[in-house]
N, CA, C and O atoms as a GROMACS GRO file, in nm:
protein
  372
    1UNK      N    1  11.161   5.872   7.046
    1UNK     CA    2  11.054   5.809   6.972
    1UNK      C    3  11.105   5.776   6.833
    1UNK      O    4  11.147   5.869   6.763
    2UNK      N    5  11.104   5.664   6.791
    2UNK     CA    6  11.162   5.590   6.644
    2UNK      C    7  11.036   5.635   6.535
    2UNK      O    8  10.920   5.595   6.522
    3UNK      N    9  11.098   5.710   6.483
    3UNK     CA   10  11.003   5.699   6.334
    3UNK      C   11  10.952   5.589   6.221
    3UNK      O   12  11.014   5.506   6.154
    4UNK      N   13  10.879   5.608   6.225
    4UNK     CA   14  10.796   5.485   6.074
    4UNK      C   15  10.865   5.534   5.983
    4UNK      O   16  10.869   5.651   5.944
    5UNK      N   17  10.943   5.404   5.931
    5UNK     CA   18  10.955   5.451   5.789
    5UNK      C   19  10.837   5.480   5.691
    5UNK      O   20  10.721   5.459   5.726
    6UNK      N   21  10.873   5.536   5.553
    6UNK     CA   22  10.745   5.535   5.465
    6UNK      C   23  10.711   5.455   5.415
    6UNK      O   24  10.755   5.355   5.473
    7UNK      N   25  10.651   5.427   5.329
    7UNK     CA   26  10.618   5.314   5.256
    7UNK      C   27  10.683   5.306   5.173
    7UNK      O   28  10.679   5.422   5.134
    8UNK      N   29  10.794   5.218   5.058
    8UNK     CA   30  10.849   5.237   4.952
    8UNK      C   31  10.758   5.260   4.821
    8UNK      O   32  10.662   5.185   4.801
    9UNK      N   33  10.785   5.354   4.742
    9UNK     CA   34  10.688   5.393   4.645
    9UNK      C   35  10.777   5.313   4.526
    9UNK      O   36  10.900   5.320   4.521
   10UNK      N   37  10.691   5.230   4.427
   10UNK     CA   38  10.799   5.187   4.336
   10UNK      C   39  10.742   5.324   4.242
   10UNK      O   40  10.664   5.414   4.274
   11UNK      N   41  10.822   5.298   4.102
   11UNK     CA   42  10.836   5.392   4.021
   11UNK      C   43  10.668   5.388   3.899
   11UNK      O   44  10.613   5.470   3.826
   12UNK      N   45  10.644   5.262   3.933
   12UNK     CA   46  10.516   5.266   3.867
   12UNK      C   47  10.381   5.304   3.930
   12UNK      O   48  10.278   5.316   3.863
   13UNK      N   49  10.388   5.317   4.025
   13UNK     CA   50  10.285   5.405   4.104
   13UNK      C   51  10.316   5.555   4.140
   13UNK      O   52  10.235   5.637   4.184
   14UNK      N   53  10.469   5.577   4.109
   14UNK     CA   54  10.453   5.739   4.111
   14UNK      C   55  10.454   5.766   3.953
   14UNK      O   56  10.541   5.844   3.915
   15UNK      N   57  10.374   5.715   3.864
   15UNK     CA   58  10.396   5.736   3.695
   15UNK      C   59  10.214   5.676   3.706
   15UNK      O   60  10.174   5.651   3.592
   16UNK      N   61  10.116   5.654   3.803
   16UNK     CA   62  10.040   5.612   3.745
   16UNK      C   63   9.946   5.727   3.745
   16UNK      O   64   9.965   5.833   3.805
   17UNK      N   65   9.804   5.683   3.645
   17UNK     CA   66   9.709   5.796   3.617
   17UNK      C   67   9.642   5.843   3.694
   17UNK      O   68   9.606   5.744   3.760
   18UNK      N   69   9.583   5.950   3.748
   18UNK     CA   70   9.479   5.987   3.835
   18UNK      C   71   9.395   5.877   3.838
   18UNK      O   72   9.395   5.800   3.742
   19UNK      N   73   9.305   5.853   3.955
   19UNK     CA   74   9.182   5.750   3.995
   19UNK      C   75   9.105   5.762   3.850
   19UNK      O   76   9.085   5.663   3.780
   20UNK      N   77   9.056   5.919   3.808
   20UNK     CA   78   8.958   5.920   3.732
   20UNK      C   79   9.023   5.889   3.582
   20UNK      O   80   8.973   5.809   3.502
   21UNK      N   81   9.113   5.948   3.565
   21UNK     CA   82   9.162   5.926   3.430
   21UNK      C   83   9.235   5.686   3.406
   21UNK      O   84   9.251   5.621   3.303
   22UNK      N   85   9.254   5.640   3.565
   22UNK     CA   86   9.284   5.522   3.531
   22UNK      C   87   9.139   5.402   3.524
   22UNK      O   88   9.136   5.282   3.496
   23UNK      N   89   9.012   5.518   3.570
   23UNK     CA   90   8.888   5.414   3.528
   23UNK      C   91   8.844   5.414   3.374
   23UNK      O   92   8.758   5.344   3.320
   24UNK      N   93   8.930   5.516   3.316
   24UNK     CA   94   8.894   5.515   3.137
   24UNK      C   95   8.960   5.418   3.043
   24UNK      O   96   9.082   5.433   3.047
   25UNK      N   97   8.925   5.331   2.966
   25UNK     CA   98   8.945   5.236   2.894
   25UNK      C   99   8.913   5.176   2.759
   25UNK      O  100   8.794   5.185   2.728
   26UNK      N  101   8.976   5.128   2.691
   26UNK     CA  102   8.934   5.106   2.561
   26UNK      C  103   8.786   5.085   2.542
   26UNK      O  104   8.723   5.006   2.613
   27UNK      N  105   8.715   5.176   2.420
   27UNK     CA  106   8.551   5.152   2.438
   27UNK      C  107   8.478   5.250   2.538
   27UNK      O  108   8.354   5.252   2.538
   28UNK      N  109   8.543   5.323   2.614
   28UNK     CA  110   8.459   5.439   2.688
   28UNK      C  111   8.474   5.518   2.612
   28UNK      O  112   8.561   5.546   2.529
   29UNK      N  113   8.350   5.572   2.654
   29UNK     CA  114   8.246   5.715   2.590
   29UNK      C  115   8.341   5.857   2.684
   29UNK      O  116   8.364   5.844   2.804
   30UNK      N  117   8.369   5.934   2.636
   30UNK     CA  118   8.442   6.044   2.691
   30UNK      C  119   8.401   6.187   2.621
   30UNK      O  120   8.349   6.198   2.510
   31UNK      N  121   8.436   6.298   2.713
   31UNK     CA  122   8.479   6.406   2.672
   31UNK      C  123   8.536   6.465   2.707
   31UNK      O  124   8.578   6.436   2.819
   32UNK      N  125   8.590   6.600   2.643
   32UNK     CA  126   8.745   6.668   2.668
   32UNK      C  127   8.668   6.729   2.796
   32UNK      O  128   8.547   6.745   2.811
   33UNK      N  129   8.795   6.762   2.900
   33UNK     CA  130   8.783   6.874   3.004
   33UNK      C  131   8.804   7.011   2.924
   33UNK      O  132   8.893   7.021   2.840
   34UNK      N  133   8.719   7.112   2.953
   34UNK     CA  134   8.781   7.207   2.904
   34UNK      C  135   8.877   7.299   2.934
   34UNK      O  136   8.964   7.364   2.875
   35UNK      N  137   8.824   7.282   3.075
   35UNK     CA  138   8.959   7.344   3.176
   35UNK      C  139   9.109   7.310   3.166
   35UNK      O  140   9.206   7.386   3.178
   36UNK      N  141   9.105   7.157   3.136
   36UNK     CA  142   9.241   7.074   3.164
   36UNK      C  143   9.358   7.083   3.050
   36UNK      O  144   9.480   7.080   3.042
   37UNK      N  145   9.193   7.100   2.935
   37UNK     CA  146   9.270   7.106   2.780
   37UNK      C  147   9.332   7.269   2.769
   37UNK      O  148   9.430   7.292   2.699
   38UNK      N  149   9.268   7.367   2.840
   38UNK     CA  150   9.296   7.472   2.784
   38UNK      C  151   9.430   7.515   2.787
   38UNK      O  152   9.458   7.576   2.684
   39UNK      N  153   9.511   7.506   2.855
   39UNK     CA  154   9.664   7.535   2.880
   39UNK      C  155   9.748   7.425   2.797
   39UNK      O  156   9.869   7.442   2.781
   40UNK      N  157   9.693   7.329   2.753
   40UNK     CA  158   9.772   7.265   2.721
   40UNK      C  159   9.884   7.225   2.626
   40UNK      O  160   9.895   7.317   2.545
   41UNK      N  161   9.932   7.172   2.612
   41UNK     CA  162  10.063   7.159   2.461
   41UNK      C  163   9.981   7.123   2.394
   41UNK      O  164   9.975   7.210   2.308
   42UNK      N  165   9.882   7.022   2.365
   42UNK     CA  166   9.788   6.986   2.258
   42UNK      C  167   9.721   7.094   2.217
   42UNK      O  168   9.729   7.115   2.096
   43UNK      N  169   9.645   7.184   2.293
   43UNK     CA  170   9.573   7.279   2.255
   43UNK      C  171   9.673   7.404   2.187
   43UNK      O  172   9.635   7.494   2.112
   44UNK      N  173   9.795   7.382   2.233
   44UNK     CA  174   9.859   7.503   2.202
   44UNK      C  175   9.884   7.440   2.022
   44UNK      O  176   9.879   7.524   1.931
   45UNK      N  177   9.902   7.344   2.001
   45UNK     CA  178   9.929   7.268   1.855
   45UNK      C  179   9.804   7.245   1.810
   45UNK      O  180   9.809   7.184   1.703
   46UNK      N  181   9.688   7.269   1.846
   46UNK     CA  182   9.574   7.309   1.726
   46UNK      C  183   9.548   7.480   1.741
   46UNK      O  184   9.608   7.570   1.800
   47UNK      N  185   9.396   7.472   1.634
   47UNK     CA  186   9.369   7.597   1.625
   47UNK      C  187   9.295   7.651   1.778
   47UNK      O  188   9.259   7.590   1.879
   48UNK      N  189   9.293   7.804   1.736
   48UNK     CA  190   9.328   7.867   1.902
   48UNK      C  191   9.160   7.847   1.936
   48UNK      O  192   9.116   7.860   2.050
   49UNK      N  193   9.081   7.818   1.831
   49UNK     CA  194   8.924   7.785   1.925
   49UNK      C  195   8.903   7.639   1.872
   49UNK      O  196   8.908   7.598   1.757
   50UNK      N  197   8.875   7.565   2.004
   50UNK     CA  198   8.830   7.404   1.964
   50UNK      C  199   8.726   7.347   1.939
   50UNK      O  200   8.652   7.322   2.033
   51UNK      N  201   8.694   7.315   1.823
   51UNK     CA  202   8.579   7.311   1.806
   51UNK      C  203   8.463   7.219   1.947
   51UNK      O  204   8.488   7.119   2.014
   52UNK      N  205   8.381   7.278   1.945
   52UNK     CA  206   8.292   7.209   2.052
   52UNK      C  207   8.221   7.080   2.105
   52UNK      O  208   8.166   7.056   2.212
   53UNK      N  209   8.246   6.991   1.970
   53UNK     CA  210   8.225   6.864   1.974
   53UNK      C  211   8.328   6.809   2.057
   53UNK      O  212   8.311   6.698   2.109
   54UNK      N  213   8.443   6.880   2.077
   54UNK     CA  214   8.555   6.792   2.169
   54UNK      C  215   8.447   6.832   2.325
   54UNK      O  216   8.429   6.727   2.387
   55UNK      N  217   8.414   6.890   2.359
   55UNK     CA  218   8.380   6.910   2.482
   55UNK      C  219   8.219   6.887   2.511
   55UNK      O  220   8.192   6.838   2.620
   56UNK      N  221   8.126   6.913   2.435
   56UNK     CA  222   8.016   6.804   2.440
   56UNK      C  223   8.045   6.672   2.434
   56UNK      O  224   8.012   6.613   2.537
   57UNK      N  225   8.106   6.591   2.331
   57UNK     CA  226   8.092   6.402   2.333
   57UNK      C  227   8.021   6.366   2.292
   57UNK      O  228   7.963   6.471   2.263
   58UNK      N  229   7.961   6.291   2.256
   58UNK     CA  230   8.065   6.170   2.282
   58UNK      C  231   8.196   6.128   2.222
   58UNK      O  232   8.195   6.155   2.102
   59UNK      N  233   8.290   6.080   2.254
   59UNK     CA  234   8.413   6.035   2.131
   59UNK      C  235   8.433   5.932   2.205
   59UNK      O  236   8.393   5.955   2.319
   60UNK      N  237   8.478   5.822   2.194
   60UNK     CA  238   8.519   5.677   2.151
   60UNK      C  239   8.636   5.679   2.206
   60UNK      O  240   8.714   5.756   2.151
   61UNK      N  241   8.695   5.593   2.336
   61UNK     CA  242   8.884   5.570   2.298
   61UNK      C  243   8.896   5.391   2.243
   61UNK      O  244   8.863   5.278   2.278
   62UNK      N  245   8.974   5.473   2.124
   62UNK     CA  246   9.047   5.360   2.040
   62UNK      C  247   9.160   5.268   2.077
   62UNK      O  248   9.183   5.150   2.052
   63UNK      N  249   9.221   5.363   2.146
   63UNK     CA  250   9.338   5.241   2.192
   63UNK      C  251   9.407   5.367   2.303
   63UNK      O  252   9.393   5.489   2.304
   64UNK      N  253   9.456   5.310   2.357
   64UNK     CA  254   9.559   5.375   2.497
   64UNK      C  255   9.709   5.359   2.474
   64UNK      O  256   9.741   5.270   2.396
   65UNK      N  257   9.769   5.404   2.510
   65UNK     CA  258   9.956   5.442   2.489
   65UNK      C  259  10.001   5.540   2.610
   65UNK      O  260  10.000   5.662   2.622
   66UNK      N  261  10.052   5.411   2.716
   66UNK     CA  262  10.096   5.502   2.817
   66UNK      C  263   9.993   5.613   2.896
   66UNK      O  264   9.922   5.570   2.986
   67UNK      N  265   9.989   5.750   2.860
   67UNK     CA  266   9.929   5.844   2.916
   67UNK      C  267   9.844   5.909   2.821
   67UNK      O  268   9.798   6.021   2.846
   68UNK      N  269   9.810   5.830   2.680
   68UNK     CA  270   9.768   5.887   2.608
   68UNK      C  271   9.631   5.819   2.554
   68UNK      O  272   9.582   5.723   2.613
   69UNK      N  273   9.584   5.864   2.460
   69UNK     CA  274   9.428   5.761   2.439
   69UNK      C  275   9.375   5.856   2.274
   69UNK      O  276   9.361   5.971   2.233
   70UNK      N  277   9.366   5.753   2.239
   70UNK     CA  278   9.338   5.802   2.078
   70UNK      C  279   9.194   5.796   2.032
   70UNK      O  280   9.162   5.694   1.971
   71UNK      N  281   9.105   5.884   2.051
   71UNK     CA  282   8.979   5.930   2.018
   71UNK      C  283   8.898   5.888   1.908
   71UNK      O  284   8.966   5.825   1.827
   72UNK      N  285   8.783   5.899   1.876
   72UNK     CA  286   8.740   5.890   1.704
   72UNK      C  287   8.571   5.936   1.779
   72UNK      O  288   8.495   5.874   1.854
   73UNK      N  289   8.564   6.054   1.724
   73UNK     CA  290   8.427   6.106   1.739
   73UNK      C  291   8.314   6.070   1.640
   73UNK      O  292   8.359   6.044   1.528
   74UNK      N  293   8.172   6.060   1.650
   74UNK     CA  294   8.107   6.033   1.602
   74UNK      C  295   8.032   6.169   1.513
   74UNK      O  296   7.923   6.225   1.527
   75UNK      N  297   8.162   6.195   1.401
   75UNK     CA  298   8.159   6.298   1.298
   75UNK      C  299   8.256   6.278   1.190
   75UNK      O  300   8.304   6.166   1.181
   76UNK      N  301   8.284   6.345   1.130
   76UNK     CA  302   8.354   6.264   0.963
   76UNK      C  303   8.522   6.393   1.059
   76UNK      O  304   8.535   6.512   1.030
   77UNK      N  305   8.563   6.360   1.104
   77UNK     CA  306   8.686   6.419   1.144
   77UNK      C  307   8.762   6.326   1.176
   77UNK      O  308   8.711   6.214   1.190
   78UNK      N  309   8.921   6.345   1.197
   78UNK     CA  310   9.015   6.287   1.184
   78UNK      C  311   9.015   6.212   1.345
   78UNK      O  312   8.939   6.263   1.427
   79UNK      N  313   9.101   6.094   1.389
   79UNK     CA  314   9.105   6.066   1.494
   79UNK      C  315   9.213   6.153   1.578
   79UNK      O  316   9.305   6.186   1.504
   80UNK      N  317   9.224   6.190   1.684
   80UNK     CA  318   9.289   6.283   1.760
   80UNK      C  319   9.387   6.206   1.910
   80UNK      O  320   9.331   6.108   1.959
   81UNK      N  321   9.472   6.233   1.950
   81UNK     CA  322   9.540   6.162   2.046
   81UNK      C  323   9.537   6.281   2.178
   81UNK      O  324   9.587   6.394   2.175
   82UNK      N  325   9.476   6.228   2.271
   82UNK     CA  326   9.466   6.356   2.396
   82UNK      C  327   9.508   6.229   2.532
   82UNK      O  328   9.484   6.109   2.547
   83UNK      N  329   9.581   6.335   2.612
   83UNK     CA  330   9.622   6.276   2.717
   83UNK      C  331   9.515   6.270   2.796
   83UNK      O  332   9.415   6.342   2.786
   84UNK      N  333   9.537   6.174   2.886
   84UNK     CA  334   9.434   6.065   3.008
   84UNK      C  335   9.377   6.187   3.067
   84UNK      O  336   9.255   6.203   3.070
   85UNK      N  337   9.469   6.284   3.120
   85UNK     CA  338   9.397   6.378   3.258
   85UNK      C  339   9.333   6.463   3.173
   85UNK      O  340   9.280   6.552   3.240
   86UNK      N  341   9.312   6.476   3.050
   86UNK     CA  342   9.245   6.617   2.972
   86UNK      C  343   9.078   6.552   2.924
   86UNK      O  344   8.989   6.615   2.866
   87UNK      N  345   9.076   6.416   2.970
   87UNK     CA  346   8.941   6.322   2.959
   87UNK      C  347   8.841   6.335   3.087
   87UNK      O  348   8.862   6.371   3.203
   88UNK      N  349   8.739   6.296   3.028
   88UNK     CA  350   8.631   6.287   3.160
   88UNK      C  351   8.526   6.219   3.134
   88UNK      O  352   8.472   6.277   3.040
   89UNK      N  353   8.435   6.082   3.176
   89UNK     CA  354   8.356   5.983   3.122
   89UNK      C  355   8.261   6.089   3.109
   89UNK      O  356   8.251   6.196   3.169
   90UNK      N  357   8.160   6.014   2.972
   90UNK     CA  358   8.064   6.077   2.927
   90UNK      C  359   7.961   6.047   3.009
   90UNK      O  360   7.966   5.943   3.074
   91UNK      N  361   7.840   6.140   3.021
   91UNK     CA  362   7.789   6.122   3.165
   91UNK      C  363   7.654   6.004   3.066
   91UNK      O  364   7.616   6.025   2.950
   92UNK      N  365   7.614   5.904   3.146
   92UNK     CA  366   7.493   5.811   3.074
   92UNK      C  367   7.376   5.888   3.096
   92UNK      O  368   7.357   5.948   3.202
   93UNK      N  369   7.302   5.890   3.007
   93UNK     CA  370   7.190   5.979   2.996
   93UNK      C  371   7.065   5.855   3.053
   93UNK      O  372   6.946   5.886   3.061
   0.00000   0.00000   0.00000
């Protein structure tokens, strides 16, 4: 019995974002996972409790870079850069 080959994977579909993290886009409403953030290198480079506005929301993405997405919350704080999979759409009320 001859085997199927696989499908060829190019290199940009094994580099692309999760389903959920590639429906987020400049102008969506987001908030942090808390789960996703907690281990993370970002979290490990701020302070060791985050403040809670990252994980209630709303925050804003400003612009996208690769795997990354640059925030601006609706509070007098600095803009913040968090990776795609540590996001989750803000739910519409």
């Amino acid at each position: 019995m001859a085997e199927t080959p696989a499908a060829p994977t190019s290199p940009a579909a094994a580099s692309a974002p999760p389903a959920a993290a590639a429906a987020l886009k400049k102008g969506s409403l987001v908030r942090v996972n808390r789960s996703a953030y907690g281990g993370s290198l970002e979290a490990a480079a701020s302070d060791a409790d985050a403040p809670n506005y990252l994980f209630e929301g709303p925050g804003e993405i400003l612009a996208l870079k690769g795997a990354y997405a640059q925030l601006r919350w609706r509070r007098p704080v600095p803009d913040v850069w968090l990776r795609l999979d540590q996001l989750e759409p803000y739910p519409a009320s």
